[in-house]
C-alpha positions in Angstrom: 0.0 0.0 0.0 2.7 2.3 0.9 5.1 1.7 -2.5 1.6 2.4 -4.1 0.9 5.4 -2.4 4.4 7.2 -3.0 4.1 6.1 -6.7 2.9 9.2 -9.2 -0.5 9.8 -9.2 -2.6 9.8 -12.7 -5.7 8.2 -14.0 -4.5 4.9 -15.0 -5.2 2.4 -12.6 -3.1 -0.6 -13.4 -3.6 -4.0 -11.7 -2.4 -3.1 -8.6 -3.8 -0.3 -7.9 -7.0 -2.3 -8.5 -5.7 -4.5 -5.6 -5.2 -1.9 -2.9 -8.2 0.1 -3.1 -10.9 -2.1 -1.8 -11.2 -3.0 2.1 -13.2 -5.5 3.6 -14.3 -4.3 7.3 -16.7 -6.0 9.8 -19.7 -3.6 10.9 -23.0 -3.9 12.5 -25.6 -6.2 11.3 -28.0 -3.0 11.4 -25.3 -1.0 9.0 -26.8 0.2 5.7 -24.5 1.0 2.7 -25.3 4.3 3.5 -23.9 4.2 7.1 -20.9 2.3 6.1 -20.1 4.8 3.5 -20.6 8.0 6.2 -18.2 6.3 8.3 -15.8 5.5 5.6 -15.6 9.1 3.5 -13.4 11.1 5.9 -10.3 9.0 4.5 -11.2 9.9 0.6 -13.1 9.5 -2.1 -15.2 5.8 -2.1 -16.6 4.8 -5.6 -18.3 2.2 -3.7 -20.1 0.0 -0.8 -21.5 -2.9 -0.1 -23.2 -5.4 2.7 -22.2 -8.7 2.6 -25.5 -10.1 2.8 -27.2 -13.6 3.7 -28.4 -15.2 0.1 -31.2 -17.0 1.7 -32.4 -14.4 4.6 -30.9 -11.0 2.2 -29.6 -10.4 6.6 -26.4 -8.9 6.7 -23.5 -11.1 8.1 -21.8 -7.8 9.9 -19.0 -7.7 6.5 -18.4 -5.6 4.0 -16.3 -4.2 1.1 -15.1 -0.2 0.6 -13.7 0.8 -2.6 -11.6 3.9 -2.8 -10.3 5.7 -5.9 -6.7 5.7 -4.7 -4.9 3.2 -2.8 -3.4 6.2 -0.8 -6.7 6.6 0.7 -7.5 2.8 1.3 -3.8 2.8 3.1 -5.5 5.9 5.2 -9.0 3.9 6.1 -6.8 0.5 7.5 -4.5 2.9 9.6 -6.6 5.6 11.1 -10.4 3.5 11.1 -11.9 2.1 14.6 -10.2 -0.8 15.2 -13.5 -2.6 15.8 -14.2 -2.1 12.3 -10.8 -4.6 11.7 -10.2 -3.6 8.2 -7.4 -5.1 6.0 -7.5 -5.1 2.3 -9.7 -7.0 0.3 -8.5 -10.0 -2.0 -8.7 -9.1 -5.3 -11.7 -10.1 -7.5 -9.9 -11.6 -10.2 -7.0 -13.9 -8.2 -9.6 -16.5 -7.0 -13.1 -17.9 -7.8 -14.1 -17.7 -3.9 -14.5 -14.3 -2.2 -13.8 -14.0 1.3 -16.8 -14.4 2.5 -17.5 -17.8 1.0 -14.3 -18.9 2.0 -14.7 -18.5 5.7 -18.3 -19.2 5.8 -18.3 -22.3 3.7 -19.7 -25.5 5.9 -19.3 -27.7 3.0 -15.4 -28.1 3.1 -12.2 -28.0 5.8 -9.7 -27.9 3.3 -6.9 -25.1 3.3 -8.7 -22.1 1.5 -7.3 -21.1 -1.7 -5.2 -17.2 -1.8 -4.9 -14.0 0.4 -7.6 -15.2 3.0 -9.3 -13.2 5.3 -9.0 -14.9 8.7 -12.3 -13.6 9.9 -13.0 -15.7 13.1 -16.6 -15.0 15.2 -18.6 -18.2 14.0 -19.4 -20.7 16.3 -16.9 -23.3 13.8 -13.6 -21.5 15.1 -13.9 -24.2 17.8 -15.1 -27.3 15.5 -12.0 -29.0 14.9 -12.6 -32.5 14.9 -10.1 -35.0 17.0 -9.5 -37.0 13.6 -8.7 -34.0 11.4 -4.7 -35.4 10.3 -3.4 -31.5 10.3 -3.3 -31.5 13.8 -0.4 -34.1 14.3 2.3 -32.1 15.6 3.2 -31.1 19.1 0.7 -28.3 19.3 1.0 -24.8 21.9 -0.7 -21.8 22.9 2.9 -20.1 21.5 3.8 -19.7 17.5 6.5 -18.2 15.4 6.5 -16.2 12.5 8.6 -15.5 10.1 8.9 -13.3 6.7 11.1 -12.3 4.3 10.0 -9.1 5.1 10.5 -7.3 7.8 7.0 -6.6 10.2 5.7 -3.5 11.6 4.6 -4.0 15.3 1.1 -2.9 15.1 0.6 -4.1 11.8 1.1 -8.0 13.0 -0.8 -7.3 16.3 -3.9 -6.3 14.1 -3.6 -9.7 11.9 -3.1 -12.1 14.7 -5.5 -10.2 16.8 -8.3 -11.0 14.6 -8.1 -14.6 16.2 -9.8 -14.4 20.0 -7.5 -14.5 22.9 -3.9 -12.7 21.7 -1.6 -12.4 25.0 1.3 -10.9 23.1 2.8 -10.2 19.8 6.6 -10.0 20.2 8.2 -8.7 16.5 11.7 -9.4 16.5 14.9 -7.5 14.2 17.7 -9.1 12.9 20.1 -6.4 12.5 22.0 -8.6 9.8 19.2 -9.1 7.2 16.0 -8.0 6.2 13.6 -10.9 7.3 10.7 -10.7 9.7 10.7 -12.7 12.8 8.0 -12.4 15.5 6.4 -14.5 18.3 2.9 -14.7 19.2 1.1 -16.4 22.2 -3.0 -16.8 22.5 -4.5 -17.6 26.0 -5.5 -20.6 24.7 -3.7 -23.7 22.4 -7.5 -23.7 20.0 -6.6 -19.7 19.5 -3.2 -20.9 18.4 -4.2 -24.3 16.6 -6.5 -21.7 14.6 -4.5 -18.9 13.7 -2.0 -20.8 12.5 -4.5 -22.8 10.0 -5.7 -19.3 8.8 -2.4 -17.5 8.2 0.5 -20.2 7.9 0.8 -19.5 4.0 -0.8 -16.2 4.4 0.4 -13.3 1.8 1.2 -10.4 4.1 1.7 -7.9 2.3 0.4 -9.4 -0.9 3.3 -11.7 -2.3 4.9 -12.5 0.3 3.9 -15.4 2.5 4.1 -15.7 6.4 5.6 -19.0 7.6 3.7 -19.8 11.0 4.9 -22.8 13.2 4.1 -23.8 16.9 6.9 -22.7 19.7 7.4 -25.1 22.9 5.4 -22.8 25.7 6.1 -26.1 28.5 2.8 -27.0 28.3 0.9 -30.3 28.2 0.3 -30.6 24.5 -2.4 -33.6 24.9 -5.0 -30.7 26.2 
């Protein structure tokens, strides 16, 4: 968002710029397109919103997309917005067949979601793992590491992990020697931890680059 934002401004809007101006935020069920777009217009000019909406029941399900013009102005809306509103960019229309929304509410498939993911995580399936499901085979903690080839900004990584319940701590880490990103995070609970890591292991944060997420050794009883 940044490189985008520093670029010259003009009127062509090239691939990427198609890629950082849209935002996916979580809002009220009782929010109209006309609330989220009064909350939304202080950071710039919005071309467009929309509810995420309930096929069957047409009842909102508390998401929804902002389009800005400018991805300088997107950039603004993530940084400066309520943090209950949890925005992060939107993945963009044409790099998968599955929107967000589909992705995370899906109940017909457990399989590891396709592309830039939005680990959305306030359904009643963050805790229905079941005891036979062959990901979870390895020693297993409340503690995990991550690691990029880019370096992280504190706040930044707090606001992505923190989207899973129960963060304790996000540590980020510098290597004075290389450019990497190294940080470690710790949920009150080892589900929190089991969960984030099967939402953002592979994650591209910032798009096109990819977050490596394992477990750390906290001491506790991994059988729990």
């Amino acid at each position: 968002v940044f490189i985008a934002q520093s670029r010259a401004s003009g009127s062509h809007r090239d691939v990427e710029d198609e890629e950082l101006t849209r935002i996916f935020v979580m809002i009220p069920k009782s929010y109209t397109e006309e609330d989220l777009r009064e909350k939304f217009k202080m950071y710039g000019d919005i071309e467009y919103c929309s509810i995420i909406k309930n096929k069957t029941t047409g009842e909102s399900k508390g998401l929804g997309y902002v389009r800005y013009l400018k991805p300088s102005q997107a950039a603004r809306a993530i940084e400066e917005c309520d943090r209950s509103f949890r925005a992060i960019l939107a993945e963009p229309k044409n790099k998968s067949s599955e929107s967000f929304e589909h992705d995370y509410y899906s109940n017909n498939t457990r399989q590891e979601p396709r592309g830039n993911t939005l680990p959305f995580c306030m359904q009643p399936e963050f805790c229905s793992f079941e005891k036979n499901e062959s990901r979870i085979q390895e020693s297993v903690s409340k503690r995990l590491s991550v690691v990029s080839r880019l370096p992280f900004i504190q706040e930044q990584l707090f606001a992505l992990f923190d989207l899973v319940p129960g963060l304790e701590y996000c540590d980020v880490q510098r290597d004075p020697y290389t450019n990497s990103g190294y940080a470690v995070i710790q949920y009150s609970t080892a589900a929190s931890a089991i969960y984030a890591k099967y939402k953002l292991h592979g994650f591209e944060y910032p798009p096109g680059n990819r977050l490596t997420v394992i477990f750390l050794e906290d001491g506790s009883d991994s059988s729990e």
